[in-house]
Residue, then its C-alpha position, 0 to 999 in steps of 0.5 A: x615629780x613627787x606624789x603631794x602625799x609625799x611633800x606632805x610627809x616632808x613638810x611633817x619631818x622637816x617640821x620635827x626637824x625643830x627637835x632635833x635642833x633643839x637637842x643639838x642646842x642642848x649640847x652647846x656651852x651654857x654661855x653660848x646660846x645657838x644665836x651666838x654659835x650662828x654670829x661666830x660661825x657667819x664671821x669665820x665663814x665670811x669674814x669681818x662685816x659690818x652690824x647690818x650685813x651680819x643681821x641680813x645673814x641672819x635674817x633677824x632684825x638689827x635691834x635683836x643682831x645687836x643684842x647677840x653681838x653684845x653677848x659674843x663681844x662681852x665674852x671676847x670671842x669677837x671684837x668691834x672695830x671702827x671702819x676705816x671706809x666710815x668712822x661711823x660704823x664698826x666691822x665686827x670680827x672673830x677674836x682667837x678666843x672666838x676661833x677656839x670656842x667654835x673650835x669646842x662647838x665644832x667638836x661638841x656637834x661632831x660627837x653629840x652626831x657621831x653619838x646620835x647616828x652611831x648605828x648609821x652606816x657610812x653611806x646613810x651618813x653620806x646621803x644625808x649630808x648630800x640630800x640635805x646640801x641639795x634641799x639647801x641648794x633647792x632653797x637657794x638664798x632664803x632671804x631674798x625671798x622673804x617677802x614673796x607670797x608662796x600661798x598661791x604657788x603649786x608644788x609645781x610652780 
């Protein structure tokens, strides 16, 4: 196991991750904020869904979900259909003009990392994708886990 001096420099870089993030969101389109980048992307990745399975994945409450799906539908990129299993609620899904604009996203964030990482070598690159896939992995589904207390957790356990 690591040394506590060791998570503690973790924590401190994992926090000035938040940079990062943010200059990444700098090169998204002015009408594509990083809430509506997320939306189109969980619905490529996932498929249609309905509001309330949207916003778990999002982790975000229902009220501010609905907000971010009004910005995408009033663009187009996605569209509200009524559910066939309950007229009640509506399915939410990518339209073709929400398939190109993560298409433009997708190629906004490959040249914006290929620009910021240009001095790293292939393998700097590799390893970054694969320790950053396992600390995902190592989290595992964060939602499910909101409402724990860590506070009185070791490191170890």
């Amino acid at each position: 196991m690591a040394a506590h001096s060791q998570y503690e420099e973790l924590a401190r870089q994992l926090s000035a991750i938040g940079a990062v993030k943010r200059e990444m969101g700098r090169i998204l389109p002015q009408d594509c904020p990083p809430a509506s980048a997320a939306v189109l992307t969980l619905l490529d990745r996932h498929g249609e869904m309905r509001m309330s399975q949207l916003a778990e994945l999002m982790a975000i409450d229902m009220s501010v979900t609905s907000r971010h799906v009004a910005h995408v539908c009033e663009r187009g990129w996605i569209e509200r259909e009524p559910d066939p299993a309950d007229k009640r609620s509506r399915l939410l899904r990518l339209t073709p003009s929400g398939t190109e604009m993560l298409q433009e996203l997708s190629e906004r964030y490959t040249a914006a990392l290929a620009r910021y990482l240009g001095d790293w070598s292939d393998d700097d690159v590799g390893l970054l994708n694969e320790l950053l896939a396992r600390l995902r992995t190592s989290f595992g589904d964060c939602r499910t886990r909101a409402h724990h207390d860590f506070s009185t957790r070791t490191p170890a356990g």
